[in-house]
KOLMIKOL-706201 format. One line per field, with one value per residue (C-alpha): residue in one letter; x, y, z. Coordinates in steps of 0.05 Angstrom, whole numbers. Example, Ala and Ser with C-alpha at 12.3 -4.5 7.8 and 13.67 -1.06 7.14 Angstrom:
<recs>
fiza <- c(A,S)
c1 <- c(246,273)
c2 <- c(-90,-21)
c3 <- c(156,143)
</recs>
This chain:
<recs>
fiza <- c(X,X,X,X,X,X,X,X,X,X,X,X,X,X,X,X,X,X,X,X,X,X,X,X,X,X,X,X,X,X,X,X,X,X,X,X,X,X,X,X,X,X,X,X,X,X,X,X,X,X,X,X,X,X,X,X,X,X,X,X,X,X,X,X,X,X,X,X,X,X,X,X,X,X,X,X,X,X,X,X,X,X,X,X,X,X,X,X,X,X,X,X,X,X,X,X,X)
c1 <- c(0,24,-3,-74,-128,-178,-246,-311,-363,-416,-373,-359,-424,-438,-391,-422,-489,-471,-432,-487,-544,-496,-489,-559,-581,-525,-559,-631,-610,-570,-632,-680,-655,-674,-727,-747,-770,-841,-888,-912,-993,-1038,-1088,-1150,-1105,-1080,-1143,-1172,-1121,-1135,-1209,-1189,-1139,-1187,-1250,-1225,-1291,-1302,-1288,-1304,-1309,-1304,-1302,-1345,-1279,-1245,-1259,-1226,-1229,-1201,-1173,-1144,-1124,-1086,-1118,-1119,-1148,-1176,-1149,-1198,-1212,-1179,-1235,-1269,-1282,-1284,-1347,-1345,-1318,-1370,-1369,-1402,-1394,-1376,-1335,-1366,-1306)
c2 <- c(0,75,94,120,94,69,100,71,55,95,161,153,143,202,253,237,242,318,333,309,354,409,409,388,453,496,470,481,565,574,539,587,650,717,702,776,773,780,717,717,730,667,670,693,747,768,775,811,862,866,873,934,971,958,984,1041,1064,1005,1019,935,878,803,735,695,679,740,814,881,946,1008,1048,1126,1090,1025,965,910,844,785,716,667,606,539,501,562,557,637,664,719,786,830,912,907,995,1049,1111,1175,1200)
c3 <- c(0,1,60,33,74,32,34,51,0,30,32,-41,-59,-9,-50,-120,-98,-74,-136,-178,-137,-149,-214,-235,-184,-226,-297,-274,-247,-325,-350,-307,-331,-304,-246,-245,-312,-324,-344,-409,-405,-415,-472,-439,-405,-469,-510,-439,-447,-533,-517,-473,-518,-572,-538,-504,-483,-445,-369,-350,-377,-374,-415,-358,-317,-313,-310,-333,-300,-325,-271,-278,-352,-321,-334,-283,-292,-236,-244,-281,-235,-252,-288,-330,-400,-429,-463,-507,-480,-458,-438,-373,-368,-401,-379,-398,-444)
</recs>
């Protein structure tokens, strides 16, 4: 021998199970990009938010699942529930403009 003490199975298989967590957790942040970048709108959301910019009369509205209120110009939207199938977008009021 040359004086290296062997090492046990278990701590072997210890240090490759770390090494392997780190890299798959270093592969999955490259992977993630920027976290403070916005999420891309879901459908409904989007065609909410066309409804709006094209109806700019319209001070709410809704598709059934979600609804659209125009506020000092800003337009903020709910959050449609999980199982809701969208209607067709309705004005529910008018602003006075």
């Amino acid at each position: 021998m040359d004086g290296r003490r062997a090492r046990p199975p278990l701590a072997r298989l210890m240090r490759l199970v770390v090494a392997g967590g780190l890299f798959l957790r270093s592969l999955g942040l490259a992977v993630a990009g920027d976290a403070n970048a916005p999420a891309p709108a879901s459908a409904e959301e989007a065609s909410l938010q066309g409804y709006g910019a094209a109806a700019p009369r319209c001070a709410e509205w809704s598709d059934g699942c979600a609804s659209c209120r125009r506020d000092a110009g800003a337009v903020h939207c709910s959050t449609p529930g999980i199982a809701c199938q969208p209607a067709a977008i309705v004005c529910r009021s008018e602003s006075g403009k």
